[in-house]
N, C-alpha and C positions, 0 to 999 in steps of 0.2 A: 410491452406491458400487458395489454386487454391478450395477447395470448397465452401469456404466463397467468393469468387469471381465469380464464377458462380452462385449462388445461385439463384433459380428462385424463392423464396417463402420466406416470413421472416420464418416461421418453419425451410426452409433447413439453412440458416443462422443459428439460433440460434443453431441447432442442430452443425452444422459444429465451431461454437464456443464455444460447451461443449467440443469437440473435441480439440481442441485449448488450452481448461482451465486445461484438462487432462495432457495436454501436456509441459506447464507452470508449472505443478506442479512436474512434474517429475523431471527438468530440475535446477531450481533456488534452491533448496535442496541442490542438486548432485554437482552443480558447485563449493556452497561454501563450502562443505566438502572437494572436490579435493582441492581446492583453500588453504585450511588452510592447510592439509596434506603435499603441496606440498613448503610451508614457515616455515623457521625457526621457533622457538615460537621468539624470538625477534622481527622478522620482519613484524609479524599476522597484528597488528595494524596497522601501515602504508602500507600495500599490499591489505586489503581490504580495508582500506580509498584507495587507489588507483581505485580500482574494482569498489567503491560505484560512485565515481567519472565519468568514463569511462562508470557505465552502464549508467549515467543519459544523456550522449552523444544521443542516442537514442531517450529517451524521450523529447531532447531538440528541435529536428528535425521532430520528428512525429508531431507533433501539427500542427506545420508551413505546413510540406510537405502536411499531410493530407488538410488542410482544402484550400490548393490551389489546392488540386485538386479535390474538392467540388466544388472549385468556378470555376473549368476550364475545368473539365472530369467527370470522374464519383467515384463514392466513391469505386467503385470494385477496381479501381486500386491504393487507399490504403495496397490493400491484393495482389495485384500479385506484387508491387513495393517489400514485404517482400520477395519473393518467393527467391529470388539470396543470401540476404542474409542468409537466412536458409540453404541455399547449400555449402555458404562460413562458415559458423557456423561445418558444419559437416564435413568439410574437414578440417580445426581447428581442432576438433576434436580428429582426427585421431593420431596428435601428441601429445594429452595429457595422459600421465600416468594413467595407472588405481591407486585405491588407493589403500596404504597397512596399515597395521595395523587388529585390531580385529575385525570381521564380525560378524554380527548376520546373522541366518541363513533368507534364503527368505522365508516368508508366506506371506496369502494373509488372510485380516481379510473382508470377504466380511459384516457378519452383521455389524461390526462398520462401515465401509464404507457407507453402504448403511442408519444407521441412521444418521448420519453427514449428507448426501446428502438430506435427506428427510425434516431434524429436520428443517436445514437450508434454504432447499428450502422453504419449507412452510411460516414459517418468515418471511422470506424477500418477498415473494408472498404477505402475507396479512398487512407488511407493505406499498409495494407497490400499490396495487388493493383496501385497506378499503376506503382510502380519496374519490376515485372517485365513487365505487362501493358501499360503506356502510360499515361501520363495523360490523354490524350485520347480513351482506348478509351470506346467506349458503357457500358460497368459500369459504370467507374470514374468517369466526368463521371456518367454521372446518379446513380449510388449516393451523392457526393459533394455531389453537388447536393441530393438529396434528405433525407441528412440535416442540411445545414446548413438546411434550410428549416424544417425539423421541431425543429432548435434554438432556431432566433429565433422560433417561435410559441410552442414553450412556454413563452416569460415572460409573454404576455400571456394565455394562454389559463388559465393556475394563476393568474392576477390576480384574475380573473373566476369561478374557478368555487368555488362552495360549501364543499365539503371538498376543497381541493387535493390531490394527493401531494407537493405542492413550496413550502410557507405562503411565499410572498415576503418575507411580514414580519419571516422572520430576519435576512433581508439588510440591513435598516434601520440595525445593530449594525455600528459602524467595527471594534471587536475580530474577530468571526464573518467579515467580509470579509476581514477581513487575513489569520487566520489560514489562511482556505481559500483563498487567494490564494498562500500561502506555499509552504499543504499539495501543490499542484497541480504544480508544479512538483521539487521537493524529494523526493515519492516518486518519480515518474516518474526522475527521476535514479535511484534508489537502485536500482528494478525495472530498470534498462538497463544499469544498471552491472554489476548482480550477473550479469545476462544475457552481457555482453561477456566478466565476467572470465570463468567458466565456458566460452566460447567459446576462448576463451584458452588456456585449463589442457588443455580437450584437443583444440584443432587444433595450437595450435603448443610447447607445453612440454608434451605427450607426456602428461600425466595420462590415466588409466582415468577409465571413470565416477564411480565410487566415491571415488577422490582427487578428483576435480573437483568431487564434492558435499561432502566433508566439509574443502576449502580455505577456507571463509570462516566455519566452525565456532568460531574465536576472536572476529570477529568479534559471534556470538551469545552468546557467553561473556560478554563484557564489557560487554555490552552487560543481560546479565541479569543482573549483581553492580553497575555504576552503576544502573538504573532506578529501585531503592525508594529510593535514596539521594537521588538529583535530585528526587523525589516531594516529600520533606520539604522540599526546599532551596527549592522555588517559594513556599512558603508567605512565606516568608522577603526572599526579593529580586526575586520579580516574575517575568513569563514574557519579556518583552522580549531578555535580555540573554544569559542563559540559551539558548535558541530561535538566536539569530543566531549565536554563540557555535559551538554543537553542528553547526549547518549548515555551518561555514564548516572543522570540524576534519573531518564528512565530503568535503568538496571536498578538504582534503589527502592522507583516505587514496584520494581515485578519482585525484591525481596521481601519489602515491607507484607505485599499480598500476599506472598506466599505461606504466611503464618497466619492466613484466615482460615480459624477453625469453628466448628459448631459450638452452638454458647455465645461465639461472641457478635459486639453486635456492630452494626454498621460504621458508627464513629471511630471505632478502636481496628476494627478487620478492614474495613476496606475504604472509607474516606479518606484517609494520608498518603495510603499508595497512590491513588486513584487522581490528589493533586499531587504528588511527585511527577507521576506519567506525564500528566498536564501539563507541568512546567516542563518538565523535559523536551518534548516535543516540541514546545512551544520557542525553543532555544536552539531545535535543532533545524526543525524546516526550512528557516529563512538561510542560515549560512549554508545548507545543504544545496537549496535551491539555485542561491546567490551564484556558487561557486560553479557546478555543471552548465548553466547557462556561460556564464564570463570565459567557459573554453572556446566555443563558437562564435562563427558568424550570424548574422541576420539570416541568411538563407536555409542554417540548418538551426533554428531554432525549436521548428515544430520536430524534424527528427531525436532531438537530442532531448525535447521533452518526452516524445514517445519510449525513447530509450530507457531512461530513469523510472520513467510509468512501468515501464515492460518490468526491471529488476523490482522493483518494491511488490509488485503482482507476482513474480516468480518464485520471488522468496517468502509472499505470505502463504502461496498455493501448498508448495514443499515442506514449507516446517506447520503448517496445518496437518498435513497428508501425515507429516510423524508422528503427532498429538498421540494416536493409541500408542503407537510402539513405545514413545515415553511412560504412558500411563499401564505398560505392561497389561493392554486390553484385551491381547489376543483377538480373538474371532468374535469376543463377548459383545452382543449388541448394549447391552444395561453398561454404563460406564459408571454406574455409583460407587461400585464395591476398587474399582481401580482407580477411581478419584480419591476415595478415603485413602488409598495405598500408595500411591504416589504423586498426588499434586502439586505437596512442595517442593519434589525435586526437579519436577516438568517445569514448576516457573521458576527454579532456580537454574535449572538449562539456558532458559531464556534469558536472564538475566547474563551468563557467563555469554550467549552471545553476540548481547547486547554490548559487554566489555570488549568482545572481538572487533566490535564495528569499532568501537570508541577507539581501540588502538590505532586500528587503520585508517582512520582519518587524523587521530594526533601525529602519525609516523607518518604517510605520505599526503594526506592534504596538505599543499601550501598554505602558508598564510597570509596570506595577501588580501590589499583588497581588490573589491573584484569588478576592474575596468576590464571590460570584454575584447579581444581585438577588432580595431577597426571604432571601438567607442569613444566619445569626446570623456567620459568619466562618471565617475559613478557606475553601483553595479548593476548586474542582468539578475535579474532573479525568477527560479521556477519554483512551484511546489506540486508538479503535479502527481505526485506521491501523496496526497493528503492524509493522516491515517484515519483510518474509519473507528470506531470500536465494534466490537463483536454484536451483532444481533441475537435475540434470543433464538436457541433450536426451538 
């Protein structure tokens, strides 16, 4: 944080926010294996709809706070405003349990590592850099090239190696597929969405930073007064229907948004989307979560919430990285004139992929409820996928 704040260069930035990404990843795993370890199985359900709830508190605030102090200071103190609570976070800490139960031993698989890092970097590189740069440029074909190579070996090279970073054999699990099948697609919407609207609010409906961060703040409202309640309710009727359900109320509010135009105002353009999203999400995290935990053991708890983390991050990174070539922006740095031109149909993309999710979870998620194997009853629940909303650029 304090060197993302300092930062003299965008290199030391970005460098100081791999740093950051390292750090995130460690972290949101870890939390909700303790988290589950430390609840009854009865109570999994509605204690992480609480968690889901509680982290969205954050994200409801960052938006706002950031982007007032865009409009009022500097964006460095974004990053040092985090610095107290990471202090208050680690002295928390202090009084949580370690966890008990079966350990796998600690390795470090650097080549899987380091092809996930490359496969993916490259990717997401020359989906970002082809629109403006050429697709046929030298970067972009071989950076392109190079990480998809780097993708199709690491299934068979985690096949093959001792202590994996990537165990294949959770893939085995038709539930674990579906769900991160669903998850991929489904945040990736919600990170592109929240991206457009914000684009939105201040090229062409005239918002400040500050209004444009804290427009989709109902959104996390509602979304943090449904969560514990859907918690409870999976236990009940299953993740199946629940999951398809919430996917498909989020595709209504990224329609309802997508007919916000100049003139209109807040109440009419963007408050109904904004609690549609709300409720959507708020219906879909817990049977989401519910369900990819209830595929596993205790021992790959932290892995399989890493996993779900990794898809909801790869699909908001990827369908971000599209946002110009939707908005037909070419190389153009000014995205006003390609926002007025194409924004309803960028979020109306969104929304048809949001129906894509909802299919694949109404077709192959089970509907069950979700005793985990090896559980006395009652479900497992993860969410560590939380969504975020968009912060202001």
């Amino acid at each position: 944080m304090l060197r993302c704040a300092v930062a003299p260069t965008p290199a030391t930035l970005i460098a100081a926010r791999l740093v950051q990404g390292v750090g995130g990843a460690l972290v949101v795993p870890s939390s909700l294996a303790l988290l589950n370890g430390a609840l009854r199985t009865p109570d999994r359900a509605r204690g992480i709809g609480i968690w889901a709830g509680i982290a969205t508190l954050g994200t409801t605030v960052d938006p706002y706070g950031g982007g007032w102090l865009i409009d009022h200071a500097s964006w460095r103190w974004v990053f040092l405003l985090n610095l107290p609570l990471v202090v208050a976070a680690g002295w928390v800490l202090r009084r949580v349990p370690p966890g008990t139960g079966d350990r796998r031993p600690l390795s470090v698989d650097a080549v899987g590592a380091l092809l996930a890092v490359v496969g993916l970097g490259g990717v997401i590189y020359a989906l970002t850099a082809g629109l403006g740069s050429g697709w046929t440029t030298w970067p972009v074909l071989s950076s392109g090239v190079l990480g998809l190579a780097c993708l199709v070996v690491l299934v068979p090279v985690e096949r093959h190696t001792r202590r994996p970073m990537l165990r294949t054999a959770l893939f085995r699990s038709r539930p674990f597929d579906a769900i991160n099948a669903a998850t991929l697609p489904f945040y990736g919407a919600l990170a592109a969405a929240g991206y457009l609207v914000v684009l939105q609010c201040q090229l062409r409906l005239g918002y400040s930073a500050t209004a444009a961060g804290a427009a989709l703040i109902p959104e996390s409202a509602v979304f943090l007064v449904v969560s514990p309640f859907v918690g409870g309710l999976v236990a009940r009727v299953g993740t199946r229907w629940p999951m398809a359900a919430g996917i498909l109320v989020v595709a209504g509010g990224f329609g309802w948004l997508s007919a916000a135009l100049p003139g209109d105002t807040y109440f009419e353009a963007i408050l109904p989307g904004a609690i549609l999203w709300g409720l959507g999400i708020g219906l879909t995290v817990a049977p989401l979560t519910a369900g990819v935990l209830a595929a596993v053991d205790d021992p790959d708890l932290g892995e399989t919430s890493a996993v779900n983390d990794a898809a909801s991050r790869v699909g908001g990174v990827v369908l971000i990285a599209l946002v110009p070539a939707l908005l037909g922006a070419g190389g153009a740095t000014d995205l006003a004139g390609p926002a007025a031109a194409h924004y309803r149909s960028a979020m109306l993309v969104m929304a048809g992929v949001s129906v894509v999710a909802a299919l694949l979870a109404a077709v192959f998620v089970p509907n069950r409820r979700t005793a985990r194997p090896g559980a006395a009853s009652g479900p497992r629940l993860h969410s560590c996928a939380v969504p975020e909303p968009a912060t202001a650029p």
